[in-house]
C-alpha positions in Angstrom: -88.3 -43.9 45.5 -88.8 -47.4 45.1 -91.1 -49.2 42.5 -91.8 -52.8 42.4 -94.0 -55.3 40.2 -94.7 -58.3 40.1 -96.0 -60.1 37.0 -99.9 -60.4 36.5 -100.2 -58.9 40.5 -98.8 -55.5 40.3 -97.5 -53.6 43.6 -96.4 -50.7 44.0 -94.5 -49.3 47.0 -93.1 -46.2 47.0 -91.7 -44.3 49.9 -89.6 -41.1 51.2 -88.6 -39.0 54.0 -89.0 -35.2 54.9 -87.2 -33.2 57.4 -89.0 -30.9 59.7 -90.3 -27.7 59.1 -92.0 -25.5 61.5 -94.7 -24.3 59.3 -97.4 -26.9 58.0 -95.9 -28.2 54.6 -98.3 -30.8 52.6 -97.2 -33.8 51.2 -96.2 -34.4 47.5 -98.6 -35.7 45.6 -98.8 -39.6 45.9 -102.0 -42.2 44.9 -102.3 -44.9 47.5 -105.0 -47.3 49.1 -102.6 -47.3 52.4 -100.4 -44.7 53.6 -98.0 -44.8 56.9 -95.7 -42.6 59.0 -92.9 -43.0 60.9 -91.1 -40.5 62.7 -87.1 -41.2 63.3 -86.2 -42.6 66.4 -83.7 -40.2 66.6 -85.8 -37.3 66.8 -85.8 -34.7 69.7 -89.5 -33.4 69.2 -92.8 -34.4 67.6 -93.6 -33.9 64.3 -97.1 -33.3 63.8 -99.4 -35.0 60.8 -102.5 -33.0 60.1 -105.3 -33.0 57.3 -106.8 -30.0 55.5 -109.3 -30.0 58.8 -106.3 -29.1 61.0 -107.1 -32.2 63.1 -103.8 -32.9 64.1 -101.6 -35.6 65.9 -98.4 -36.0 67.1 -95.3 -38.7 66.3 -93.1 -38.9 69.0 -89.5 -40.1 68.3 -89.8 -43.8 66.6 -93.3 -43.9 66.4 -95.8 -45.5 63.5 -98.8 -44.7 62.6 -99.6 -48.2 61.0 -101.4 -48.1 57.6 -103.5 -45.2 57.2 -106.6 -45.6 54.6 -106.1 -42.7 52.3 -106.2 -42.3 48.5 -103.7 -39.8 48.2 -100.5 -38.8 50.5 -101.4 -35.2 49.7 -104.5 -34.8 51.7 -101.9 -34.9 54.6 -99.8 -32.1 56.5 -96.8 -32.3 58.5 -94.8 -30.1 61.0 -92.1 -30.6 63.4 -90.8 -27.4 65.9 -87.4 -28.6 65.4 -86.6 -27.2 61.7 -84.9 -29.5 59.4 -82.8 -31.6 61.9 -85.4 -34.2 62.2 -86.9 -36.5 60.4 -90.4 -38.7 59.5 -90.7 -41.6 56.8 -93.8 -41.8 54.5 -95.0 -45.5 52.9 -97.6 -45.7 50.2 -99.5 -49.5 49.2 -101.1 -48.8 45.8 
């Protein structure tokens, strides 16, 4: 995780990655103004994002979201068919 500051203009960035999982697994906790996902270009299959609604969309290999407007990285879900050989990045702006 990565934290960064500057003085009198503080920003924080944090990020991480999860491997797949073929059940829905929600994301840590995590306060934001902007969130974004990325899944590995190196992926075989999707990995789906979701909300508590199950609206759901899919992440082919290498592709972005852009920045989501969300307050929290937890009111997300994610899921990818594969198991844990693949991967998706996560980027908060606070």
């Amino acid at each position: 995780m990565l934290v960064r500051t500057t003085p009198g203009n503080p920003i924080y960035n944090r990020y991480g990655v999860v491997s797949g999982t073929a059940s829905a697994v929600q994301f840590p906790t995590g306060s934001a103004l902007q969130i974004r996902f990325k899944a590995d270009p190196d992926n075989a299959e999707d990995f789906f994002i979701g909300n508590e609604s199950n609206q759901l969309f899919p992440l082919d290999a290498g592709d972005d979201t852009g920045w989501i407007l969300a307050d929290n990285l937890n009111k997300f879900y994610y899921s990818n068919v594969s198991g844990s050989a693949e991967y998706l990045y996560w980027w908060l702006q606070v």
